[in-house]
C-alpha positions in Angstrom: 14.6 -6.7 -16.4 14.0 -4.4 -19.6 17.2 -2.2 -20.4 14.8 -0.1 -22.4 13.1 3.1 -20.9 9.5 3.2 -20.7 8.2 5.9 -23.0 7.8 9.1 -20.6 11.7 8.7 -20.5 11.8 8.5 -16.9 13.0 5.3 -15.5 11.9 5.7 -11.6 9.6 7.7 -9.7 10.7 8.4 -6.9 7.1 9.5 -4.5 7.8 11.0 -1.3 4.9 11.9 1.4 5.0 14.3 3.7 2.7 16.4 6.2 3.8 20.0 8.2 7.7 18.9 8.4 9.3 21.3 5.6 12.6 21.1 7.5 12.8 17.3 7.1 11.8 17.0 3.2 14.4 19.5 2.7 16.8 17.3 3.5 15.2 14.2 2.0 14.8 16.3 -1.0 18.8 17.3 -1.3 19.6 13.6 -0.2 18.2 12.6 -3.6 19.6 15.4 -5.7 23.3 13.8 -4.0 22.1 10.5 -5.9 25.6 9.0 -7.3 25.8 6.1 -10.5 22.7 6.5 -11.8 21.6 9.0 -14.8 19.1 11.8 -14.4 16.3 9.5 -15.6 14.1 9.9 -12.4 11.2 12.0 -11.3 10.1 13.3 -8.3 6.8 13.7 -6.4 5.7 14.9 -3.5 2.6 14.1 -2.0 1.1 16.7 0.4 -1.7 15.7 2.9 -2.1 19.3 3.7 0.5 20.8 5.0 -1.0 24.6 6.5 3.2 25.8 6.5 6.3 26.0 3.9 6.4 22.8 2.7 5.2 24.2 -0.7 7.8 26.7 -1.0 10.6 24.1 0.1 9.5 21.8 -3.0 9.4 24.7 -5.1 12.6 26.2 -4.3 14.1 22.6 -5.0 12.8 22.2 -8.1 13.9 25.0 -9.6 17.6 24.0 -9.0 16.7 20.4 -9.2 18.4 18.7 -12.8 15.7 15.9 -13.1 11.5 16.6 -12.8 9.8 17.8 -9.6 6.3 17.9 -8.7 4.7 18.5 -5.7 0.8 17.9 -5.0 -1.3 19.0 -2.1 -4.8 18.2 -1.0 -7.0 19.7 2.2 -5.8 17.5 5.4 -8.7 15.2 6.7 -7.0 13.2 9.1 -4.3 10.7 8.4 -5.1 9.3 5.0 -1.2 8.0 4.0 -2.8 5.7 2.0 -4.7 8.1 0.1 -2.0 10.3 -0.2 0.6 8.0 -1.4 -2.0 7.2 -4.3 -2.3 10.6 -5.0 1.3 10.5 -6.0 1.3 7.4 -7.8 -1.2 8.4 -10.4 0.7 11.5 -11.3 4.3 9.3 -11.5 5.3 8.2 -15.4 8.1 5.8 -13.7 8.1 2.5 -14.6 9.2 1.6 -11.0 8.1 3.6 -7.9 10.2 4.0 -5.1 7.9 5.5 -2.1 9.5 7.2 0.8 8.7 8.9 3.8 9.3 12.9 3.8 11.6 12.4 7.2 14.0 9.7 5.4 17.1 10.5 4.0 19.0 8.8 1.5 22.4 7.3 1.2 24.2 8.8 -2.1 23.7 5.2 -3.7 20.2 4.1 -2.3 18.6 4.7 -6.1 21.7 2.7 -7.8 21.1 -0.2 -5.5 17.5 -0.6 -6.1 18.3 -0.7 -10.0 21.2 -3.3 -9.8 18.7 -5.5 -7.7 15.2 -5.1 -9.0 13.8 -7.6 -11.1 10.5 -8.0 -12.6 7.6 -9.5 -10.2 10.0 -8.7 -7.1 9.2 -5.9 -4.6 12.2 -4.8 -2.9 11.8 -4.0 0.9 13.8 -1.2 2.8 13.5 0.3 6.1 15.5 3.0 8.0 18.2 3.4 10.8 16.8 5.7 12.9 18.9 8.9 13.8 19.2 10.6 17.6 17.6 13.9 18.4 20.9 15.9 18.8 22.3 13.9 15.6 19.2 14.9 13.7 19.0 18.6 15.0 22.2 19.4 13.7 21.8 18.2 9.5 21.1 20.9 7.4 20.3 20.4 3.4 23.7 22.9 2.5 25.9 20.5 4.3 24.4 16.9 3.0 27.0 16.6 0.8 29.7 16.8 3.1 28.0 14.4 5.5 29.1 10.9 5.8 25.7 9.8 6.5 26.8 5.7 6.8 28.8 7.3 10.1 25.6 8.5 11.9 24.1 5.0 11.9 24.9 3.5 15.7 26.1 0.3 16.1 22.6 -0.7 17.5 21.0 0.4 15.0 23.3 -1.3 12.1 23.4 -4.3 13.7 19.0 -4.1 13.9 19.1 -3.7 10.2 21.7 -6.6 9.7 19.3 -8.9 11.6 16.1 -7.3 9.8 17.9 -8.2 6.5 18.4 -11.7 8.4 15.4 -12.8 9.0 13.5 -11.3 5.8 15.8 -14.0 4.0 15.0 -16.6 6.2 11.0 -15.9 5.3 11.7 -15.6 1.7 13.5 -18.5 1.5 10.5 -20.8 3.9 7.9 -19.0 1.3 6.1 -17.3 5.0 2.5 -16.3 4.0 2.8 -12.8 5.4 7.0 -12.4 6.1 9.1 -10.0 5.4 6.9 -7.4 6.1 6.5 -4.6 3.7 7.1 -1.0 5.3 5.4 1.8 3.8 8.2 4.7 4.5 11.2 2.5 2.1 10.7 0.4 0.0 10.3 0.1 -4.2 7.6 -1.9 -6.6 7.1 -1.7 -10.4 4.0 0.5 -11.3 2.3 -2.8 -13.1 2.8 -5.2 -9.9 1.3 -2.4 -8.3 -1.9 -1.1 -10.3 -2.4 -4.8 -10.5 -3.1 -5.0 -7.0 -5.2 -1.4 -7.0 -2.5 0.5 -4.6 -3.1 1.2 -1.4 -6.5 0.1 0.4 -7.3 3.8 1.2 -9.8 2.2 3.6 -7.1 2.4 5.9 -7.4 5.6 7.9 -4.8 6.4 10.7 -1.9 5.0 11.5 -0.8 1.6 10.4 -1.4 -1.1 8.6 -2.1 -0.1 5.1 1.5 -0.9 4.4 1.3 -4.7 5.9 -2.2 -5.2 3.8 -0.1 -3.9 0.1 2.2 -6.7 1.0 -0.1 -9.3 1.9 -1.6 -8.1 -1.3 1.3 -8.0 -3.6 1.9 -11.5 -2.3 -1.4 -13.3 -3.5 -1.3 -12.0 -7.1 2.6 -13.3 -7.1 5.0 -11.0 -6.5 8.1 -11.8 -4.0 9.1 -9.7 -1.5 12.6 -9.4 -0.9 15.1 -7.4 1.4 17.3 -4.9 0.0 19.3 -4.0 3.4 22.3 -5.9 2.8 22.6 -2.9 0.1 21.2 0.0 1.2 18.8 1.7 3.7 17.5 5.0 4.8 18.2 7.4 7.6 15.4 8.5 9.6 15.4 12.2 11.0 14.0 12.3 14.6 10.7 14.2 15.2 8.0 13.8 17.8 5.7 10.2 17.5 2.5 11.0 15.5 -0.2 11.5 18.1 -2.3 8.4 16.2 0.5 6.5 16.4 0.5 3.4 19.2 3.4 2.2 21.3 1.8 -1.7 20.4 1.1 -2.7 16.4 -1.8 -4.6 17.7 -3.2 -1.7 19.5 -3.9 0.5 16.0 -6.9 1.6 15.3 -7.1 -0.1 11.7 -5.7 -3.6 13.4 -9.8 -5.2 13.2 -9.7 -4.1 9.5 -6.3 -5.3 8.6 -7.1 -8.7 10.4 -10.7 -9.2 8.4 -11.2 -12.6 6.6 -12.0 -12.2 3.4 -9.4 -9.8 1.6 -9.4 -8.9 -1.8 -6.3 -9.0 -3.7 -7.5 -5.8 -5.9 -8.9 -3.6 -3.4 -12.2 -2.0 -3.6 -10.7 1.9 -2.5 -7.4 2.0 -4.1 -6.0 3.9 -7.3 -9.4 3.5 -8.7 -12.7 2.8 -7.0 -14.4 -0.6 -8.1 -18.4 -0.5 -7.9 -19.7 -4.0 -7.2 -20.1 -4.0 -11.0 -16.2 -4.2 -11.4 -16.0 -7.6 -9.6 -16.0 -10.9 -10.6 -19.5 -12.4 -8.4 -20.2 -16.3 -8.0 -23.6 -16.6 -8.2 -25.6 -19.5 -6.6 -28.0 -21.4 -9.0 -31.0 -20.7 -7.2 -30.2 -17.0 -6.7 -33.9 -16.1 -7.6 -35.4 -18.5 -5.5 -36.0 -16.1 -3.1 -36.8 -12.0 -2.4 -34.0 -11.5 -0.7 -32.0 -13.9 -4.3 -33.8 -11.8 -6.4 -33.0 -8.6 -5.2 -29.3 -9.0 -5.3 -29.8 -10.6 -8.8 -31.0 -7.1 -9.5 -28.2 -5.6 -8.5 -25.6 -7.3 -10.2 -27.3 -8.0 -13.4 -24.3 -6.0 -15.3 -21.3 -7.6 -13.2 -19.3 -9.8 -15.0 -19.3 -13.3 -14.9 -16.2 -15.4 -14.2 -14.9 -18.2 -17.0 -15.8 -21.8 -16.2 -14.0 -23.5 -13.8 -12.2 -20.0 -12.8 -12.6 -18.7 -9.2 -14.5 -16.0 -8.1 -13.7 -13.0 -6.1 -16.8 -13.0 -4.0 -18.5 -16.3 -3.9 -22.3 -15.3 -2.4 -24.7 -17.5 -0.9 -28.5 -16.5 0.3 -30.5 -18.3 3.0 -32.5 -20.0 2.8 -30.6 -22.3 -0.1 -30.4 -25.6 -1.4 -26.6 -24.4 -2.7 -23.5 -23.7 -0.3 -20.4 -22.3 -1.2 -18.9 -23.7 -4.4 -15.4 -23.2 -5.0 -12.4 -21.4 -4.4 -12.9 -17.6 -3.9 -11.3 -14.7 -1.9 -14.4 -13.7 -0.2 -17.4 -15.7 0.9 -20.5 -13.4 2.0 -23.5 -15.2 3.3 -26.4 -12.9 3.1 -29.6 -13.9 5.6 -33.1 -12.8 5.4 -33.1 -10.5 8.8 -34.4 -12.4 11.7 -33.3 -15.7 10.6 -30.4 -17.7 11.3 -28.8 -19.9 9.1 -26.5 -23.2 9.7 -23.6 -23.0 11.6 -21.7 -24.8 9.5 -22.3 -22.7 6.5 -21.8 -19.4 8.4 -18.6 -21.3 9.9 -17.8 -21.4 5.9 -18.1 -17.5 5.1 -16.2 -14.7 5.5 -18.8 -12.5 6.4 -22.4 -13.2 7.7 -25.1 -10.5 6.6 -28.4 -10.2 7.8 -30.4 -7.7 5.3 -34.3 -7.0 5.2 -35.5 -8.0 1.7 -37.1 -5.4 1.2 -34.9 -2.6 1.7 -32.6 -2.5 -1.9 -30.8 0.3 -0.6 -29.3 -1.8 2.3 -29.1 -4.6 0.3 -26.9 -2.2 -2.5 -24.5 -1.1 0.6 -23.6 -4.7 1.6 -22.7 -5.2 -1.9 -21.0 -2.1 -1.9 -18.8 -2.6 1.5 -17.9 -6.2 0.9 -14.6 -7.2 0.4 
C-alpha cells in the first residue's frame, strides 16, 4: 500500500446510506466523529434514498461541527434501490478507499484505524455487525457516544457469532471458495479502482438483497481477494423494525432469480456508469451475415469494439441457423434463434441464454442486445 495521499487529500471515504431513520445516522454519524489513531484525512457522505423527515437537518447539523468534510445527497424515493443509492455516493467520494456503511451501524472508536493497518491493494476487506437489543438500542443517544463502552453492549452470543464468522471466512479464503466469504453490503471497505473496475453496484438489483453477494462475486472474477476484518473490528447495529421487503429466507428475495442467472458480467451493464451494447467487447461468429436475423445484429454492433486475438470475449453470440458454435472462453454466451425455430439441444445446452427474436423487428432485436448480460 501507497503511504502517499491521493490528490483530493482525503485518504478514505467513508459513504453511509440511509432512508427515514434520522435518529440512527445521528448516532452513526457521532460514532465516526469519535474515530481515534487516525488523522482527519477522511470524508463523509451520505446517501439519501429519499428520506420525507429530518434526516437532512441531522447531516447538516453534523457537519457544521464536524472537523473533516460532510456531504449529504438526496434523491426522490422509488422503492428500494440500495444499489443505486450507494452509487450515488460513490461518485461524489474523492477517497482513495471507500468504506460503505449502513445508516443504523455504529462504529467502534478504532473501526477506521483497523481498516488502514489491514488494507492492502487488490484486497476487499469484509465487516459485518453485532446486532444490538431493542432496550439496549433505545437508550443510545449521539451526546452520550463518547462515554459509551460500546465493545460492552455486544452479547456473548453475538461475539461469539462474529468469532465464528471471522472463522469460517478464513477457512474459504484460505480453500480459494468461488463465492465465500460473502461480502455484506452494510460493512465492509474496497479501494475506489478495484471498485470502478468492476462498474459498482448492479443497480439492476431492486429490493432487498442480493446486490451485495453479486459485488463480491464480481470483485472476485477481475481478482480481488476478499478477506475478513472481524478479528479487528466490527460494527454495532441499532435495532429497528425488519424492512417490509425484507424475507425471513435469502432464497426467498425477490432479486434471488437475477442474482442466480448464468451468464454474469464482471463489469455490470447498470452500475456507476451505464454501458450501451457498444461498450462491450462482442465475439462475433464468422458467418454472422449469413442470415436476416446475422445481419441485423451485425447492424447493430457495427461500432462495438472488437476483442484482441486470442483474448476472450464478454459476450460470445451465436445465430441459428449456423455452421459456427460457440468458440472460446467468454462470460456470457447468448444464442439468438429466428422465432419459431428451435435450435440443437446441445448448443442451447452450451448458452447462457437462449433468445428467440423475429428478424424483422430491429427494435426487439436492439433490446436483447441491450438486456444481455
Amino acid at each position: 500500500m501507497s503511504d502517499s495521499s491521493p490528490p483530493s487529500g482525503i485518504d478514505t471515504s467513508i459513504l453511509v446510506t440511509t432512508f427515514r431513520r434520522p435518529r440512527h445516522l445521528a448516532l452513526v454519524l457521532e460514532s465516526i466523529a469519535l474515530q481515534r489513531r487516525v488523522p482527519r484525512d477522511f470524508e463523509v457522505i451520505v446517501a439519501d434514498d429519499g428520506s420525507d423527515d429530518t434526516t437532512a437537518d441531522v447531516v447538516a447539523a453534523f457537519a457544521a461541527t464536524a472537523d473533516f468534510p460532510v456531504r449529504f445527497t438526496t434523491e426522490p424515493h422509488d422503492g428500494f434501490r440500495l444499489a443505486r443509492t450507494r452509487n450515488h455516493a460513490a461518485r461524489l467520494a474523492k477517497g482513495d478507499y471507500l468504506l460503505f456503511l449502513d445508516g443504523d451501524c455504529i462504529l467502534p472508536r478504532g473501526h477506521l484505524a483497523a481498516h488502514r493497518d489491514r488494507r492492502r491493494r487488490g484486497l476487499t476487506l469484509l465487516g459485518h455487525c453485532a446486532r444490538l437489543g431493542e432496550e439496549t438500542s433505545r437508550l443510545l443517544v449521539p451526546e452520550n457516544l463518547s462515554i459509551t463502552n460500546l465493545a460492552g453492549l455486544v452479547s456473548r452470543q453475538e461475539s461469539r457469532a462474529l468469532a465464528r464468522r471471522h472463522r469460517r471466512a478464513r477457512w474459504h479464503a484460505a480453500i480459494r471458495h468461488p463465492s465465500k466469504p460473502r461480502l455484506t453490503g452494510g460493512d465492509f471497505g474496497v479501494w475506489r479502482t478495484d471498485f470502478e473496475r468492476v462498474n459498482g453496484f448492479d443497480e439492476r438489483f431492486v429490493g432487498w438483497g442480493q446486490e451485495d453477494d453479486d459485488l463480491g462475486l464480481r470483485l472476485r472474477a477481475a481478482g480481488v481477494r476478499l478477506e475478513s476484518v472481524l478479528d479487528l473490528t466490527w460494527s454495532l447495529h441499532v435495532w429497528h423494525t425488519t424492512d417490509p421487503t425484507a424475507t425471513r429466507r435469502w432464497r426467498d428475495g425477490a432479486n434471488v432469480p437475477y442474482f442466480g442467472r448464468r451468464g454474469r458480467l464482471t463489469v455490470c451493464r447498470r452500475g456507476l456508469r451505464r454501458r450501451g451494447r457498444d461498450d462491450l467487447v462482442w465475439g462475433l461468429p464468422a458467418d454472422l451475415d449469413a442470415t436476416p436475423l446475422g445481419r441485423a445484429v451485425d447492424g447493430l454492433l457495427i461500432d462495438a469494439p472488437r476483442p484482441a486475438a486470442g483474448a476472450g470475449y464478454e459476450i460470445e453470440l451465436v445465430v441459428w441457423p449456423a455452421r459456427v458454435g460457440f468458440t472460446r472462453a467468454s462470460e456470457c454466451r447468448l444464442l439468438l434463434v429466428p422465432r419459431g425455430l428451435l435450435p440443437p439441444r446441445r448448443l442451447a445446452a452450451r448458452a447462457d441464454h437462449v433468445v428467440a427474436v423475429d428478424p424483422d423487428d430491429p427494435q426487439a432485436v436492439a433490446e436483447v442486445l441491450d438486456a444481455v448480460g
